[in-house]
C-alpha positions as CSV (number, residue, x, y, z in Angstrom):
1,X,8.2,18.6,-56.6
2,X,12.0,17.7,-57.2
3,X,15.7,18.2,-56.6
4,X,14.8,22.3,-57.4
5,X,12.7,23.0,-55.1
6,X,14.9,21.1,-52.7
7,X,18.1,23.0,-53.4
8,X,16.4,26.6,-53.1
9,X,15.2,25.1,-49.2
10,X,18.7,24.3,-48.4
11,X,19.6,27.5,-49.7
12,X,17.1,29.7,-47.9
13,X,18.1,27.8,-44.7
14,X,21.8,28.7,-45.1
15,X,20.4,32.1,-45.3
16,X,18.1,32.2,-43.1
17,X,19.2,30.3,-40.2
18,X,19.1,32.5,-37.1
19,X,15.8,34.3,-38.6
20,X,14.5,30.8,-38.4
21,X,15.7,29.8,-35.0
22,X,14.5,33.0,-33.2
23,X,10.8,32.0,-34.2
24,X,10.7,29.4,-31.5
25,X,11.0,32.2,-29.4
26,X,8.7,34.3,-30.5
27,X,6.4,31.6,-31.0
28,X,7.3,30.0,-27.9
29,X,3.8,28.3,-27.0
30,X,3.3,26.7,-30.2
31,X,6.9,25.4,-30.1
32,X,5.9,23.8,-26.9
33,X,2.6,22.7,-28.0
34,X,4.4,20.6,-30.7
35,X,7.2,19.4,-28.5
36,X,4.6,17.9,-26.5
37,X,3.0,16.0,-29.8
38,X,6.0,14.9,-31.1
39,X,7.2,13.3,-27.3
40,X,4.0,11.3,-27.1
41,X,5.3,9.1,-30.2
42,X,8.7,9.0,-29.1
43,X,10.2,5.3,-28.3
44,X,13.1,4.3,-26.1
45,X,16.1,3.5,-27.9
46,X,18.7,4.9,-30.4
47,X,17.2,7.9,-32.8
48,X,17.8,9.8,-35.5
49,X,16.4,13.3,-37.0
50,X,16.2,13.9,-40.7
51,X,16.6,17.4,-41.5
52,X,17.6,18.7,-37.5
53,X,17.6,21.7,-38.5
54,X,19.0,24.0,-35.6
55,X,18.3,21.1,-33.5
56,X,15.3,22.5,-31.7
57,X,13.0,19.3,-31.5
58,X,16.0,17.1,-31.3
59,X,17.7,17.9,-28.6
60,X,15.1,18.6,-25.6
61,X,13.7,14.9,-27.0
62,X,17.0,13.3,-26.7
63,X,17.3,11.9,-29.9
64,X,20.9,10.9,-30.4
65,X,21.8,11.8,-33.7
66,X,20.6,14.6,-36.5
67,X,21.2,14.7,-40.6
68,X,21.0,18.5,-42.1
69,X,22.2,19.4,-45.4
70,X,22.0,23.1,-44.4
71,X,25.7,24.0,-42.5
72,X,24.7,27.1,-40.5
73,X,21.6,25.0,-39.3
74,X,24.2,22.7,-38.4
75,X,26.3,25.1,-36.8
76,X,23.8,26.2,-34.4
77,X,22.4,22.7,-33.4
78,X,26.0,21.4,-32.8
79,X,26.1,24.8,-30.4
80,X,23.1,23.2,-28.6
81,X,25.3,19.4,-27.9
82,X,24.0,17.5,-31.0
83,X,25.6,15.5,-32.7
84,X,24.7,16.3,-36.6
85,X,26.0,15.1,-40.0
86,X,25.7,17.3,-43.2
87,X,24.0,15.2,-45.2
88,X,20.1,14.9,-47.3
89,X,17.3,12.9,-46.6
90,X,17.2,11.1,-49.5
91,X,21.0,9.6,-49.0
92,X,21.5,8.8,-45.7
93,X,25.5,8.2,-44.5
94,X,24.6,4.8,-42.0
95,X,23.9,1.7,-42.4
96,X,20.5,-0.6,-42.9
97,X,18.4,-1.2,-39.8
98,X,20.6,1.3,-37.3
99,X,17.9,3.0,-35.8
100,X,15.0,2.3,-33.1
101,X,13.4,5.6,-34.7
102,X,13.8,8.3,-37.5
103,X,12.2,11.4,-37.2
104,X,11.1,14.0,-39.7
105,X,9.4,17.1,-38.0
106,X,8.5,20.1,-40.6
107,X,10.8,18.4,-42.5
108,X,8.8,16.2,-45.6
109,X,7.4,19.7,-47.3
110,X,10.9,20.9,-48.0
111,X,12.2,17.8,-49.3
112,X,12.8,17.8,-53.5
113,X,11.8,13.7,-53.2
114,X,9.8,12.6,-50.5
115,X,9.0,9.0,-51.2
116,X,13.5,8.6,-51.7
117,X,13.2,10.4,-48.3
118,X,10.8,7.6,-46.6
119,X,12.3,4.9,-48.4
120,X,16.1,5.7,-46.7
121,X,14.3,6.2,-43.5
122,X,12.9,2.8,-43.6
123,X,15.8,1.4,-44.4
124,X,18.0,2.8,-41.8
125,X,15.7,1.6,-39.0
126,X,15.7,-1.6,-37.7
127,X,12.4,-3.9,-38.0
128,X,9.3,-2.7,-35.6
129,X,11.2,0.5,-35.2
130,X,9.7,3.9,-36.0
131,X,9.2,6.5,-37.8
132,X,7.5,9.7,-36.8
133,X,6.7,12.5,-39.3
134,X,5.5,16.1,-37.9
135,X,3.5,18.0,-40.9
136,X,1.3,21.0,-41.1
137,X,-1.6,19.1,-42.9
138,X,-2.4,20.8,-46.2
139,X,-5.5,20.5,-45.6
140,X,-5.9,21.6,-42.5
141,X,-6.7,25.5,-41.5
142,X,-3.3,26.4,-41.1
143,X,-1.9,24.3,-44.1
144,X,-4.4,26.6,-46.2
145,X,-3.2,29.5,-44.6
146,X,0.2,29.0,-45.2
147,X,-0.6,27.7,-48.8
148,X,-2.0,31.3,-49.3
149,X,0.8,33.1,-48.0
150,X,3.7,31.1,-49.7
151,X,5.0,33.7,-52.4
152,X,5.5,36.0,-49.6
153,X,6.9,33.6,-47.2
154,X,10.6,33.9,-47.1
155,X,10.5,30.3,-45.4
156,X,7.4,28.5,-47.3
157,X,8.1,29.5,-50.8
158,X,9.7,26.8,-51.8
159,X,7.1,24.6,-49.6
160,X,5.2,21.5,-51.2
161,X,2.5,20.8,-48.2
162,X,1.0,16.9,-48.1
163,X,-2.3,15.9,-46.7
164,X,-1.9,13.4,-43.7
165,X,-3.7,11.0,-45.5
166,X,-1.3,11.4,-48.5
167,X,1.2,10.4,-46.0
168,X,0.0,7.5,-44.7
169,X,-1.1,6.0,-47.7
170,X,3.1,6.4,-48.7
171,X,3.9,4.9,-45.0
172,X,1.1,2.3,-46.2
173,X,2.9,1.6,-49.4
174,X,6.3,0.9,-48.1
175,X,4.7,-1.3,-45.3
176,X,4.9,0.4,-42.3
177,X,1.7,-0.2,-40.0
178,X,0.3,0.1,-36.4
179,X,-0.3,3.6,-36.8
180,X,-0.9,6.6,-34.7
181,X,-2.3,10.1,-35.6
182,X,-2.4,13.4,-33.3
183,X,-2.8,16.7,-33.9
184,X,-2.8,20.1,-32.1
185,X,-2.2,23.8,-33.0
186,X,-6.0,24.8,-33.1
187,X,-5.5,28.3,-33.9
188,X,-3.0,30.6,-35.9
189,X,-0.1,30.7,-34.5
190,X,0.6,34.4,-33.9
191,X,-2.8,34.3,-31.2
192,X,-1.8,31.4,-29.3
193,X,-0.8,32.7,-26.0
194,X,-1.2,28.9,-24.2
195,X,-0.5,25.4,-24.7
196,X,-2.5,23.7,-26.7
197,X,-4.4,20.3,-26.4
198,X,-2.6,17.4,-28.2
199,X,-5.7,14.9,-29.6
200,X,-5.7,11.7,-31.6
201,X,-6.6,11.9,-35.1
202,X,-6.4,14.7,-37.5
203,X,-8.5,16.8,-39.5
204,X,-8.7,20.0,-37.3
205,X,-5.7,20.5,-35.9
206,X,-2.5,22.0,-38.3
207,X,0.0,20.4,-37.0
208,X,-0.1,16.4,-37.1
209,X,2.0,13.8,-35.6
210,X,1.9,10.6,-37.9
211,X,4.3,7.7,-36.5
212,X,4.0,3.9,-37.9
213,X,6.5,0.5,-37.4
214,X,8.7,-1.1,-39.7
215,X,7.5,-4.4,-40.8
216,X,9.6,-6.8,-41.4
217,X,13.3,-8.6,-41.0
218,X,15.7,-6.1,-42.3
């Protein structure tokens, strides 16, 4: 983990952009299949994303606002009507308590500091506002999978993959609480030719949905 590891993500995005885009078509049912996770934690209200990307989660979920440090990410979600500021997750360009929700969606594993990350995310939303983090659980069947394959993954090499637990237990520390776990993409993704079931918890599933409220007055 650090600002390394970080900078060689933003770098393989800039490259890699359009390679990365055309996946959710190719991979259309699992792109769906997590659309449908993430919606179930979405609140009313004024949103942000942290780390858009090409603004495929963001903008069929309405969120209002996306943060990419990655410019022909930015280019391409911009194309799609969002409105998106270059900028990294762990210095956000807005004010304390702004937000109703921040969302972080494949976004924590490519992230040089995570717990700077979470820490600007709390601070930009407002109190019992939300935030909602979409992993591939490290220790789930797919997290393993793509754990194996990293060196060869133009897209994971740079990857550091967290446990859900590991990331609740940093939601825990910087107070958030009334949690709520889900999880869904039961198979490998290349042989899932349906939607998939979106259950509470975690442990089976590869992709989890973790969202929690901000406690306090500011």
């Amino acid at each position: 983990m650090g600002g390394k590891d970080s900078l060689d993500s933003i770098r393989v995005f800039e490259e890699l952009a359009l390679e990365y885009d055309k996946w959710f078509e190719e991979n259309r049912f699992v792109y769906e299949t997590e659309l449908r996770a993430v919606r179930e934690h979405i609140p009313k209200g004024f949103g942000v994303e942290i780390g858009v990307g090409t603004g495929r989660f963001a903008a069929p979920l309405g969120v209002d606002i996306g943060v990419e440090p990655a410019r022909s990410m930015v280019r391409i979600a911009r194309k799609r009507g969002l409105e998106v500021i270059i900028a990294r997750a762990e210095k956000l360009p807005f004010k304390k308590a702004v937000f109703d929700y921040a969302l972080l969606i494949v976004t924590i594993c490519f992230i040089g500091e995570p717990i700077e990350a979470l820490e600007e995310a709390k601070r930009v939303i407002k109190p019992g506002g939300s935030i909602i983090i979409g992993l591939i659980d490290k220790n789930s069947f797919l997290g393993k999978l793509y754990e194996s394959r990293k060196e060869k993954s133009r897209f994971y090499r740079y990857a550091n993959f967290y446990s859900t637990k590991q990331v609740i237990e940093w939601l825990e520390e910087l107070e958030f609480n009334s949690f709520k776990v889900s999880q869904t993409v039961f198979e490998e993704p290349k042989n899932i030719k349906n939607i998939q079931p979106v259950i509470r918890g975690y442990g089976e599933g590869g992709f989890v949905v973790v969202s929690g409220a901000k406690q306090g007055k500011s």
